[in-house]
TORZAZA-514405 format. One line per 10 residues: number of its first residue (from 1); their letters; for each residue x, y, z of C-alpha. Coordinates in steps of 0.25 Angstrom, whole numbers, always signed. Layout:
REM residues N
NUM	A	X,Y,Z | ... $
This chain:
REM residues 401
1	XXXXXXXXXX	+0,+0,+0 | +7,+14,-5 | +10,+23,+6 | -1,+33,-1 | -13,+26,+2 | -7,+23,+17 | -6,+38,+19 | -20,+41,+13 | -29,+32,+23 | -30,+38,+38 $
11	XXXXXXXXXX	-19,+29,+47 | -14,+32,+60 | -2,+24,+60 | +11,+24,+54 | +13,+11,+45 | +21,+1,+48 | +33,+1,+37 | +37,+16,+42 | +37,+10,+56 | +46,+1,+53 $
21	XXXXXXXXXX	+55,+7,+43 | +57,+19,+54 | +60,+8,+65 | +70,+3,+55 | +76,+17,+52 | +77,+19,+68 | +84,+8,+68 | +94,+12,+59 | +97,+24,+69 | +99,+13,+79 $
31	XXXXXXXXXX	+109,+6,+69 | +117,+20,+66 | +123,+21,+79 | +121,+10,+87 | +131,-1,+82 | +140,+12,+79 | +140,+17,+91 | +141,+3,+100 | +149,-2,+92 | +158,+3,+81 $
41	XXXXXXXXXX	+161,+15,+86 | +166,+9,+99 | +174,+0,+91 | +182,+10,+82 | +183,+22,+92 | +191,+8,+101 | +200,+4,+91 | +203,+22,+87 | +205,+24,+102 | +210,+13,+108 $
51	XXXXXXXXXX	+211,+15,+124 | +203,+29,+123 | +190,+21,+116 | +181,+25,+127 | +183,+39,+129 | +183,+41,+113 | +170,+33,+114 | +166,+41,+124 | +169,+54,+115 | +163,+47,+104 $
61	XXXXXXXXXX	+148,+47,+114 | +149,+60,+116 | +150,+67,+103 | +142,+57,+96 | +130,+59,+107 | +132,+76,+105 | +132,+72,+90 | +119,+63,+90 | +111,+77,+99 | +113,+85,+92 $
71	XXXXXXXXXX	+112,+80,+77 | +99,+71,+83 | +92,+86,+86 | +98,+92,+72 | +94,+82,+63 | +80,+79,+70 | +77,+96,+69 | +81,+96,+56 | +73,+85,+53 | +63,+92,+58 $
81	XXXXXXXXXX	+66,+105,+49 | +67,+99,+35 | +55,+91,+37 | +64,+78,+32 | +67,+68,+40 | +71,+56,+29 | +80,+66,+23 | +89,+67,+35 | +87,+53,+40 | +95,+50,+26 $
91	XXXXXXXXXX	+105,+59,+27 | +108,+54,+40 | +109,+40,+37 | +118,+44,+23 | +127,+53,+32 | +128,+42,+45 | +128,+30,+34 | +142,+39,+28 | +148,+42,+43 | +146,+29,+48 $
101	XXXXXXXXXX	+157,+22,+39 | +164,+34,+40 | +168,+31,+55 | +180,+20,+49 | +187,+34,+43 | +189,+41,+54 | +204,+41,+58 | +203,+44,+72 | +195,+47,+84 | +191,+62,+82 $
111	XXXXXXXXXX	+187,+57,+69 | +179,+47,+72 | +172,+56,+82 | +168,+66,+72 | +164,+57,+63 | +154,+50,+75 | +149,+64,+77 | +145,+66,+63 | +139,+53,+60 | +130,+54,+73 $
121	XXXXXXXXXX	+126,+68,+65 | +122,+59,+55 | +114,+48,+61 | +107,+57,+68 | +103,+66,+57 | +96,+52,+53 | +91,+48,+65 | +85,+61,+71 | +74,+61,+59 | +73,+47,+59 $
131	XXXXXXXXXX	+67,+49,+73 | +59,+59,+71 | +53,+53,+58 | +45,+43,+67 | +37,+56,+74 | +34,+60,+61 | +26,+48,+56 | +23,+38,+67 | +12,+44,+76 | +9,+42,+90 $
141	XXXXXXXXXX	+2,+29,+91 | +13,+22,+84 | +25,+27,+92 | +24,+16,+102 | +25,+7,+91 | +36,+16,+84 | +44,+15,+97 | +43,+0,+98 | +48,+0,+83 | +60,+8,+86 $
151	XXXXXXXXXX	+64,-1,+97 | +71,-10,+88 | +80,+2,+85 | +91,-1,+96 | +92,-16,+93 | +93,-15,+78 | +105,-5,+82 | +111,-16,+92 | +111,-26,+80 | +114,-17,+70 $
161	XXXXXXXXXX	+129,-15,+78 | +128,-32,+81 | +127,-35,+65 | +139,-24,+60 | +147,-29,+71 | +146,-45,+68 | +160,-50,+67 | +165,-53,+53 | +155,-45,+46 | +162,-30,+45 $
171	XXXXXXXXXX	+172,-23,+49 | +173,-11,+59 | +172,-1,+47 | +161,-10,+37 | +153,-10,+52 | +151,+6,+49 | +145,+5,+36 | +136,-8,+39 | +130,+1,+51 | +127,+12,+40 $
181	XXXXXXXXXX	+121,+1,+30 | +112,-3,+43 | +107,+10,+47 | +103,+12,+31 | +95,+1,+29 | +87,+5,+41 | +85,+19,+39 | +82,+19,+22 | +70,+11,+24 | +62,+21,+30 $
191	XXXXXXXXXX	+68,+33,+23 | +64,+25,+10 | +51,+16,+12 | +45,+21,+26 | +34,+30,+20 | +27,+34,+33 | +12,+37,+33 | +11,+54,+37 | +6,+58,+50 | +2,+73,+50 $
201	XXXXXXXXXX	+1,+76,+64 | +15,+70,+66 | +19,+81,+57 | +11,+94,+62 | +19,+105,+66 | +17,+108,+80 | +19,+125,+84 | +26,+126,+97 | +15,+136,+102 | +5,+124,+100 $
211	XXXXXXXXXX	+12,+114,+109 | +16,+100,+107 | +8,+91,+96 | +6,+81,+109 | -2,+84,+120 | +4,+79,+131 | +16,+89,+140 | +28,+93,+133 | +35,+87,+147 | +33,+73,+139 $
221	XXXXXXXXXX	+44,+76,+130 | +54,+80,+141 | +49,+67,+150 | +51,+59,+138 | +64,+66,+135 | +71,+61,+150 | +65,+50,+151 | +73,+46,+139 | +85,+51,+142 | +84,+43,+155 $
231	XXXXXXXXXX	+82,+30,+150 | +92,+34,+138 | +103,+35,+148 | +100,+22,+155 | +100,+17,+141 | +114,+22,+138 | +119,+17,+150 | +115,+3,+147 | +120,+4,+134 | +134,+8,+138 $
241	XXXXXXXXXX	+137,+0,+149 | +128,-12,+148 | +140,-22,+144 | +147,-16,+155 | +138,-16,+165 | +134,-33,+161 | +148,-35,+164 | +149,-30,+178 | +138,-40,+182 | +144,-52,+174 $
251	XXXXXXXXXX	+156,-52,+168 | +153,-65,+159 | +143,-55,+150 | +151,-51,+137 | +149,-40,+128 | +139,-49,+117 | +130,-55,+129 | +128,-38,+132 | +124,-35,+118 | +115,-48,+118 $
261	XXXXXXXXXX	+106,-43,+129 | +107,-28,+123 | +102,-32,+109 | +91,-44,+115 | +84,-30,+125 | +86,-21,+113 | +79,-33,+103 | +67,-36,+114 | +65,-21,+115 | +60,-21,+101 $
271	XXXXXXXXXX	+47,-29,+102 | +44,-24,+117 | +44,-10,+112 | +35,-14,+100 | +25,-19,+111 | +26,-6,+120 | +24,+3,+108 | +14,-3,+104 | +8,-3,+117 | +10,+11,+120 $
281	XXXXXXXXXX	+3,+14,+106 | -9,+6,+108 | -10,+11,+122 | -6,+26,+119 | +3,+26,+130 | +16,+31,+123 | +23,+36,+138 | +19,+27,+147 | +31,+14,+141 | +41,+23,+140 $
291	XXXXXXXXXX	+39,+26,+156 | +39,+12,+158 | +48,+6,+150 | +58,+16,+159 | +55,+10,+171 | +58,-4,+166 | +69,+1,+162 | +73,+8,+176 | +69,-4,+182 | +78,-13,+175 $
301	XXXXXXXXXX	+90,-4,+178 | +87,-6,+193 | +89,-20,+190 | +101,-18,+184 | +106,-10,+194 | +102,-20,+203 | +108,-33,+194 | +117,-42,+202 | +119,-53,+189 | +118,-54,+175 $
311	XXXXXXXXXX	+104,-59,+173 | +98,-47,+180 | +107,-39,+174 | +103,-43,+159 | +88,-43,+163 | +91,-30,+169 | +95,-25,+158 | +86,-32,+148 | +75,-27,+154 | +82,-11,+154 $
321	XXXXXXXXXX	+84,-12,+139 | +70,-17,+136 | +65,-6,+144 | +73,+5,+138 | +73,+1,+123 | +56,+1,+124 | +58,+15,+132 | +67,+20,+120 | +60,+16,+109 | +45,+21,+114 $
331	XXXXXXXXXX	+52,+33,+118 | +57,+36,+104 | +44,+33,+98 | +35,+41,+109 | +44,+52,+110 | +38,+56,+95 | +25,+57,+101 | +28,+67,+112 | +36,+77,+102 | +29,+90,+104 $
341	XXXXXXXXXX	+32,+95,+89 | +32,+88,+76 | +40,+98,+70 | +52,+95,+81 | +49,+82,+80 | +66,+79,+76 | +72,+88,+84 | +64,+84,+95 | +68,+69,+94 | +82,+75,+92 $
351	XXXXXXXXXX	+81,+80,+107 | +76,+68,+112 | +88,+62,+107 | +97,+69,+117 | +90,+57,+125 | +98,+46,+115 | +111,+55,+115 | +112,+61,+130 | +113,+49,+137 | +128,+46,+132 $
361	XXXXXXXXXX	+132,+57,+138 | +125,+56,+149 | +127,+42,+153 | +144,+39,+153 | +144,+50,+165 | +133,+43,+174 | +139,+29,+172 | +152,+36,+176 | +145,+42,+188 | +137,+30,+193 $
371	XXXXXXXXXX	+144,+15,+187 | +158,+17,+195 | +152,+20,+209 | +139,+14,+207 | +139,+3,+198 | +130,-1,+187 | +119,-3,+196 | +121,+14,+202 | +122,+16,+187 | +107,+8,+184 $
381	XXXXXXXXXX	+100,+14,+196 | +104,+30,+190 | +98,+23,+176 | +85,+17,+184 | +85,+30,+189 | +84,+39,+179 | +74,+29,+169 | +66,+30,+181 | +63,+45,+180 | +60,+42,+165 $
391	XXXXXXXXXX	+50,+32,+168 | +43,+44,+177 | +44,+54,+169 | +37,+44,+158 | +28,+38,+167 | +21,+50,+170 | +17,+55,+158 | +1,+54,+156 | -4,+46,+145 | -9,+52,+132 $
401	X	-22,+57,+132 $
């Protein structure tokens, strides 16, 4: 059936093949800088640096994370400017798909620095519009569903970095441009088959002296704002220092059994979002599993915290990464919904991202602060802490009218 006579009848949903070549796209972001960043990158500034690889890599976070800011809330407001979403998503992944290899021609570290700068300028001049292209044709009732969708996001970029690094298959310069490859064939699709059905009120203009579009406090942004940020630190944490941590309980773990439970929690996340999204749709109850998936998740840090053998320790964190990866992807999806203004709608998202980006530089000092005098367990009861004041300030919030 042509796209013409779907668009002529009334629906009220997106259709399905959009849907899912967008959560193929968003996946595509995942794979431009997860296996890059956990593992290639890693990996070469070691053998450029040798005895100084940390700090280098540590220098490496910090500019990429200024770079990824500020280009995220550029790109998303210029997005928003030109009216062209698809045109930026594709220069983006030209520029990125041109940069990446590039990384195996740079002769030393202040090089290679710059370079990592630049093509975090690039990937996200095509990822802020990519985000913002879901607010402009998924509506309301489908963003629980949208953000089950793009749950699949973060485990498609875990494999993506298992598959390039298989032994025998490439070396560490070939990796750079099978990455590239990877992102294109997610990210094309949609640009050239998607065809979205059109959702005026998506669209509309909203005058700043008229309010928000949505009739609900403008103070849902800002609770939806920390509440993010608290759980993304929490979520960076783990991520860094998850290996070590497994080791300090039980030195017999290696560094493939870690990777094992972090793909299975990231894999069983998929179908369990699916399920809340669609839940939270049916029941028009956007708010109310964002609240509660951060209290499972401050829950399961306190059994972390509290974790005396391996087991507990696994189910621990088994149970945290389930919990946070539904909390992140709903969040993404239902954070389009509370938007005040169309028109803003990318440089908006762009802000929100600080919440992606400010956590690495946030959490290197409080593990410094907390792991040598308190353990992992001080450092778990600060986390449970602070994912506990984002399940308040989510719990609180009154259900639509």
């Amino acid at each position: 059936m042509s796209e013409a006579v779907d668009t002529a009848r009334p629906v009220d949903r997106q259709h399905w093949r959009f849907l899912l070549l967008y959560a193929l796209a968003a996946a595509g972001g995942a794979v431009s800088y997860v296996p890059f960043l956990t593992i290639l990158l890693p990996v070469r500034v070691e053998a450029m640096a040798g005895g100084e690889h940390v700090s280098w890599l540590a220098y490496c976070a910090f500019a990429g994370a200024i770079a990824a800011s500020l280009s995220n809330i550029a790109f998303g407001w210029l997005s928003d400017r030109t009216g062209n979403r698809s045109g930026w998503i594709l220069t983006g992944l030209v520029l990125s798909a041109f940069l990446l290899p590039a990384f195996a021609l740079a002769g030393d570290l202040v090089a290679l620095l710059l370079l990592l700068a630049a093509w975090q300028v690039s990937i996200n001049m095509m990822i802020a519009p990519l985000a913002a292209l879901a607010g402009d044709f998924v509506p309301d009732r489908q963003k629980g569903l949208l953000g089950g969708l793009l749950s699949a996001s973060p485990a498609l970029g875990a494999a993506a970095g298992v598959l390039v690094t298989i032994p025998g298959l490439a070396d560490a310069d070939t990796r750079l441009v099978l990455v590239a490859g990877l992102v294109a064939l997610c990210v094309l699709p949609l640009l050239l088959f998607a065809r979205p059905r059109h959702f005026p009120e998506l669209m509309r203009p909203v005058p700043a002296r008229e309010g928000p579009r949505d009739p609900r406090p403008r103070a849902l942004v800002t609770r939806m704002w920390i509440a993010r940020l608290l759980v993304q630190i929490a979520e960076a944490a783990l991520f860094a220092y998850l290996y070590i941590w497994l080791r300090s309980i039980s030195a017999e773990i290696g560094d493939n059994d870690a990777a094992t439970v972090f793909t299975a929690v990231l894999v069983l996340a998929i179908p369990a979002a699916l399920v809340v999204g669609r839940w939270a749709d049916a029941r028009n109850r956007p708010i109310l599993p964002l609240g509660l998936c951060a209290a499972v998740t401050g829950l399961a840090l306190l059994a972390m915290a509290l974790a005396a053998d391996l087991p507990l320790a696994l189910a621990g964190y088994g149970l945290f990464g389930l919990a946070s990866s539904i909390f992140l992807a709903l969040h993404s999806a239902q954070t389009l919904r509370v938007l005040p203004r169309p028109q803003h709608r990318g440089r908006d998202l762009g802000l929100f991202n600080l919440t992606n980006t400010m956590p690495s530089l946030v959490m290197p000092g409080l593990t410094l602060a907390m792991v040598p005098v308190f353990g992992f367990a001080g450092l778990f009861v600060v986390l449970a802490v602070l994912v506990g004041v984002a399940a308040i300030l989510l719990a609180t919030v009154p259900p639509p009218q």
